[in-house]
C-alpha positions in Angstrom: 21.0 -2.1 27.5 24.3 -3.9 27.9 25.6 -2.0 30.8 22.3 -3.1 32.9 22.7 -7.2 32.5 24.6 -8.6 35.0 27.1 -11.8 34.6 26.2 -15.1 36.5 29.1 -14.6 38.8 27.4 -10.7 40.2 23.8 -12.5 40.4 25.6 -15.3 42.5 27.6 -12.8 44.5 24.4 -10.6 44.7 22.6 -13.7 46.1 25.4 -14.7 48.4 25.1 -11.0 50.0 21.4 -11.0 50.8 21.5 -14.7 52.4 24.3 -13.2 54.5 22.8 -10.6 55.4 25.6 -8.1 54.4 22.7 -7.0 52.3 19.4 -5.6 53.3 16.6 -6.4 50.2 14.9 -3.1 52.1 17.8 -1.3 50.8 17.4 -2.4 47.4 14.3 -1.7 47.1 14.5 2.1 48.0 17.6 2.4 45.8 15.6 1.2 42.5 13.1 3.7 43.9 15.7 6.9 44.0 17.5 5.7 40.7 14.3 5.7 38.0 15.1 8.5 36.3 15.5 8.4 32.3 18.6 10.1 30.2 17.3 11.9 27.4 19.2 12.3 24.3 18.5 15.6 22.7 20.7 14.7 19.5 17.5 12.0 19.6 14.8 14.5 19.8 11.3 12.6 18.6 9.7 14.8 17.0 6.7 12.7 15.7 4.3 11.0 17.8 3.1 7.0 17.5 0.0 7.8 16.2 1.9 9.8 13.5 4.2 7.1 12.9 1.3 4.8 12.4 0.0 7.6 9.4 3.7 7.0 7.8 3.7 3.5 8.3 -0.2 2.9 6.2 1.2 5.0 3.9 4.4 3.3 2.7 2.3 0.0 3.5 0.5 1.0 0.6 3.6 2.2 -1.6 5.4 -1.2 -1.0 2.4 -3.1 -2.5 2.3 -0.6 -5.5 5.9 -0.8 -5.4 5.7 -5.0 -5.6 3.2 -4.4 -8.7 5.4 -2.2 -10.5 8.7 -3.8 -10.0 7.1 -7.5 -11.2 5.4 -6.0 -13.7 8.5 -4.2 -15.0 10.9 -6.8 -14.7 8.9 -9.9 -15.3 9.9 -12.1 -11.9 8.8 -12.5 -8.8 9.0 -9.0 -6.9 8.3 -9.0 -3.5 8.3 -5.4 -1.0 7.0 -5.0 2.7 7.9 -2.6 5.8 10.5 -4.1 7.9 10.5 -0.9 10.3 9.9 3.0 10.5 12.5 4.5 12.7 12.6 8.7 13.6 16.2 9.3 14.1 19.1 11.9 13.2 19.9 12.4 10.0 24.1 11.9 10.8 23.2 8.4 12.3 21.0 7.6 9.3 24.1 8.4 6.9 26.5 6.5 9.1 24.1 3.2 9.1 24.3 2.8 4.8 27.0 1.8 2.9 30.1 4.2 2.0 28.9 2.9 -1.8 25.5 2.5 -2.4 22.6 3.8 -4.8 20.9 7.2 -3.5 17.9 8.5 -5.4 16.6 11.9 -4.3 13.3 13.2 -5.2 11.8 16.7 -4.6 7.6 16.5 -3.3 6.1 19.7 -4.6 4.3 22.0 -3.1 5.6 20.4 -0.1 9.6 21.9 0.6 13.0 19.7 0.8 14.1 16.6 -0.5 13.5 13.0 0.3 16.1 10.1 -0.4 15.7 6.4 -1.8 18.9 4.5 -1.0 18.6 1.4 -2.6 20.9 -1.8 -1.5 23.5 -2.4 -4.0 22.2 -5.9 -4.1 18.5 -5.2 -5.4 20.4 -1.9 -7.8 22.2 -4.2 -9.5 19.9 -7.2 -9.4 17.3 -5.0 -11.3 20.0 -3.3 -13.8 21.1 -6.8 -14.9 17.3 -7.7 -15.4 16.3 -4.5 -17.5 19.7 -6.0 -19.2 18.2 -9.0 -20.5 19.8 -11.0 -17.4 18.4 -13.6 -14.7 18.2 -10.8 -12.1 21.9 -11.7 -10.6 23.5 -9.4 -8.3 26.7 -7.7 -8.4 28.8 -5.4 -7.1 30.8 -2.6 -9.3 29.0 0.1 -7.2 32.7 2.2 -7.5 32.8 1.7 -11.8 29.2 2.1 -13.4 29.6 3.2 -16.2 27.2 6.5 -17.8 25.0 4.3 -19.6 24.2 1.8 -16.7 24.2 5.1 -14.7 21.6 6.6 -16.8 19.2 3.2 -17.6 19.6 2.8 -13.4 18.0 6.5 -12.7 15.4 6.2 -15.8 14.4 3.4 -14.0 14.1 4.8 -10.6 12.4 7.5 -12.2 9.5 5.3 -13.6 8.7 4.4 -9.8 7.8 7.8 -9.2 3.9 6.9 -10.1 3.6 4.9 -7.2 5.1 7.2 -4.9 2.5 9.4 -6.1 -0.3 7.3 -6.0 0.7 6.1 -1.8 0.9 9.8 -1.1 -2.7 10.7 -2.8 -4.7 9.3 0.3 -3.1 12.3 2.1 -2.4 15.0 -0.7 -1.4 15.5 -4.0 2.4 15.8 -4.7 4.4 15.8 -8.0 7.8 14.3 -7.1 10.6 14.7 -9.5 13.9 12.9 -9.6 16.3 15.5 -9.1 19.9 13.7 -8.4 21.2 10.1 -9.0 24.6 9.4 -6.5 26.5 6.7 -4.9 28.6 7.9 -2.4 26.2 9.3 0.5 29.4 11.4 2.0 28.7 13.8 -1.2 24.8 14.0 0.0 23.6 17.1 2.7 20.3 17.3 3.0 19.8 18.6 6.2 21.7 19.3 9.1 23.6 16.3 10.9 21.0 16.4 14.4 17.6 17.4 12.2 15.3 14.5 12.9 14.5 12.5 9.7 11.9 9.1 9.6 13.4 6.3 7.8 11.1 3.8 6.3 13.0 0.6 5.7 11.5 -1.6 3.3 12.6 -5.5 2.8 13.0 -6.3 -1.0 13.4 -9.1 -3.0 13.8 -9.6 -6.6 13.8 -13.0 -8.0 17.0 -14.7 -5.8 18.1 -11.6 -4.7 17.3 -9.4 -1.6 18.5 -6.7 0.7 16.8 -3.4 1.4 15.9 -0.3 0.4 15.8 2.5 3.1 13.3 6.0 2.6 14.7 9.1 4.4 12.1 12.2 4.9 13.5 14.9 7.2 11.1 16.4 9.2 11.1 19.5 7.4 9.8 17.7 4.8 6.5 16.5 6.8 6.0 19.0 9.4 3.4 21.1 6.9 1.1 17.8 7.1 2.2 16.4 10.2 -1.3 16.9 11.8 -3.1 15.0 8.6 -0.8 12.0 9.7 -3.2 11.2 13.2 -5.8 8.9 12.7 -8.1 11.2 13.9 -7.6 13.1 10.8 -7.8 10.7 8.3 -11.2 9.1 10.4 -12.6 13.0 10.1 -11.6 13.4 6.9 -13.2 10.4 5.5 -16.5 11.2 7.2 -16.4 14.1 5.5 -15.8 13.4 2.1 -19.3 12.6 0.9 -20.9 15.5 0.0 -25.0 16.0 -1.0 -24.3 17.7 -4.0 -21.7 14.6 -4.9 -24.4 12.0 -4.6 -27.4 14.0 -6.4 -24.5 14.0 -9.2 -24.2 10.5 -9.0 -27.4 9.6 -8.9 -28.4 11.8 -11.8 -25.4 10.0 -14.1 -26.8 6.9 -13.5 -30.6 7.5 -14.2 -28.8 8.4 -17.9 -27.3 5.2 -17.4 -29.0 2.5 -20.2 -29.1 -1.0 -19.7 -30.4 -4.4 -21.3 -34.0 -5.4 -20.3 -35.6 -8.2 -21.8 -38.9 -10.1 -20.9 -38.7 -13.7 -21.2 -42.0 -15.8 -22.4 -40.8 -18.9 -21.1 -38.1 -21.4 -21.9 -37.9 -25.2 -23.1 -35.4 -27.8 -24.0 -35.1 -30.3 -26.5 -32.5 -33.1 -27.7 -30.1 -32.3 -31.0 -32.5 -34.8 -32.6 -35.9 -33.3 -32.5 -34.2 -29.7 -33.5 -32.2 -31.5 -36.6 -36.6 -32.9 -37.3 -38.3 -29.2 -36.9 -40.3 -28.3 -39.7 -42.4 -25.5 -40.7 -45.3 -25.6 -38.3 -44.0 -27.3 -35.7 -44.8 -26.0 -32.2 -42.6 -26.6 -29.7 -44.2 -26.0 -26.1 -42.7 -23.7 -23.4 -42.4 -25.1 -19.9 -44.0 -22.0 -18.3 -47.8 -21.8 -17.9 -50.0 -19.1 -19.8 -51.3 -18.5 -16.1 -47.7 -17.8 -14.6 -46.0 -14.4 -14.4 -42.9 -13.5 -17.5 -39.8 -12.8 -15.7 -37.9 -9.5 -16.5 -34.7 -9.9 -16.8 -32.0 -6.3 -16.6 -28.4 -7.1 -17.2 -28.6 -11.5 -17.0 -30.3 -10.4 -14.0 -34.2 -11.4 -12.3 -35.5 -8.0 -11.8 -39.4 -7.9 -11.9 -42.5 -10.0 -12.6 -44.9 -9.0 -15.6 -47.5 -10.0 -17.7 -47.7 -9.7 -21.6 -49.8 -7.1 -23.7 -50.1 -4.2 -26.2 -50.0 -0.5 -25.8 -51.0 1.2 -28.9 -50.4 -1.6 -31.0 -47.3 -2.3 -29.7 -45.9 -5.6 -27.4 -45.0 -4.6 -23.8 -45.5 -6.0 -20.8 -46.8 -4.5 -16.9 -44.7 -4.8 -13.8 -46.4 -6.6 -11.6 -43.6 -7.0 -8.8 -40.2 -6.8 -7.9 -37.7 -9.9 -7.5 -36.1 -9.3 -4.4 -32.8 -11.4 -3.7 -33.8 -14.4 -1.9 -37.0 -14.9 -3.8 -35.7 -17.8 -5.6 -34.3 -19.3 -2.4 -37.7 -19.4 -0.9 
């Protein structure tokens, strides 16, 4: 903090003291000792451990890669979204940090209760409004002046991101968010209370030449039904447990139904564009494999088994003899 650096003319003075011996180092020391005591700020209550920040942070890891995907996809130019930082602070202090103009998208996550918010920089808003436009992706501000159309094409758009929320928030449950309010002026926006804690997930965005950020808000209200799921020991426990026996005899018994391409191959040969322009009824052309040597058996383009040729009631088969284990051809 500020308050604790001191100025090169107290270090010097500082120094001065202890070679003077106004100053006993002794003294110091048991002062630092007496003095270690931390103020806590309960309008700064952390509510959420690190190893539950960690769960939010893999989670919105994976939404800003979906988020990357859908946005180039969507607007045809380089998109490009990451986690700058996931902060757990009070919600008054959040509303204070973004701009008195600014887009503010707020979804509802059912089954789970409260909203969460998506303010978007105005840079990146109008950067992708002008693209959807038929633009180059340029930014600019008229935050104060959109008009109802712009309004509406910005919040349909926004609304079509809702997929990849979804599909970040299905390695911990299944949610069905819903765009419920579209506003620029966060003053106009209550939540939650001004001290409830809320993490914000800030998330550095750039479309084409333009960048800034875009900011996720989820009071705590919001998580604390699934804040145990967000440890890692959860989601470690929960992956163990996921495979079932009954899952894989299902599995197993799909693909046994499974078909697939086999073919036995008698043996193979080359020849020039001349000699096969010359072939004439009768002609043999001779294989490079011996009568002696095992066919191959081929399933999918792919060496499977060794065999040999014959008939089983008067039709062509051929016996496995053994199977091509990967390698075999190596050695």
């Amino acid at each position: 903090m500020a308050e604790d650096v001191l100025s090169q003319n107290e270090i010097d003075a500082l120094l001065s003291a202890l070679s003077s011996g106004e100053m006993d180092a002794d003294e110091l020391k048991n002062e630092e000792k007496e003095k270690k005591v931390r103020v806590y700020d309960f309008k700064r209550a952390l509510r959420f451990s690190k190893d539950q920040i960690r769960g939010i942070t893999r989670i919105h890891e994976n939404y800003a890669r979906l988020l990357t995907t859908f946005l180039s996809t969507q607007l045809r130019t380089y998109s490009s979204v990451s986690v700058a930082s996931v902060d757990q602070i009070p919600y008054e202090e959040f509303i204070r940090s973004i701009p008195k103009q600014t887009i503010l998208n707020i979804f509802s996550l059912s089954p789970l209760e409260g909203r969460i918010l998506m303010e978007v920089n105005p840079n990146i808003a109008y950067a992708i409004l002008d693209r959807v436009l038929g633009g180059k992706g340029v930014s600019f501000n008229k935050v104060e002046n959109l008009t109802e159309i712009e309004t509406k094409i910005m919040s349909a758009f926004f609304e079509k991101t809702i997929g990849t929320l979804q599909e970040a928030w299905s390695s911990l449950m299944d949610i069905d968010p819903f765009l419920e309010d579209f506003e620029i002026n966060p003053q106009f926006l209550q939540m939650v209370s001004p001290n409830e804690t809320v993490v914000v997930i800030s998330l550095n965005t750039s479309i084409g030449e333009s960048s800034g950020m875009i900011n996720i808000c989820i009071p705590h209200i919001v998580l604390e039904p699934i804040i145990s799921k967000l440890s890692v020991h959860y989601w470690m426990q929960n992956q163990s447990s996921n495979a079932k026996p009954e899952d894989a005899k299902k599995i197993s018994k799909q693909i046994k139904m499974a078909k697939v391409d086999v073919k036995a191959v008698l043996g193979e040969s080359s020849i020039t564009i001349d000699e096969f322009l010359q072939l004439k009824e009768n002609d043999v052309i001779q294989l490079e494999q011996s009568i002696e040597e095992p066919l191959t058996v081929y399933v999918h383009q792919e060496p499977k088994f060794q065999a040999q040729p014959g008939k089983r009631k008067n039709n062509l088969a051929v016996q496995i003899l053994n199977e091509i284990n990967r390698g075999d051809e190596l050695e």
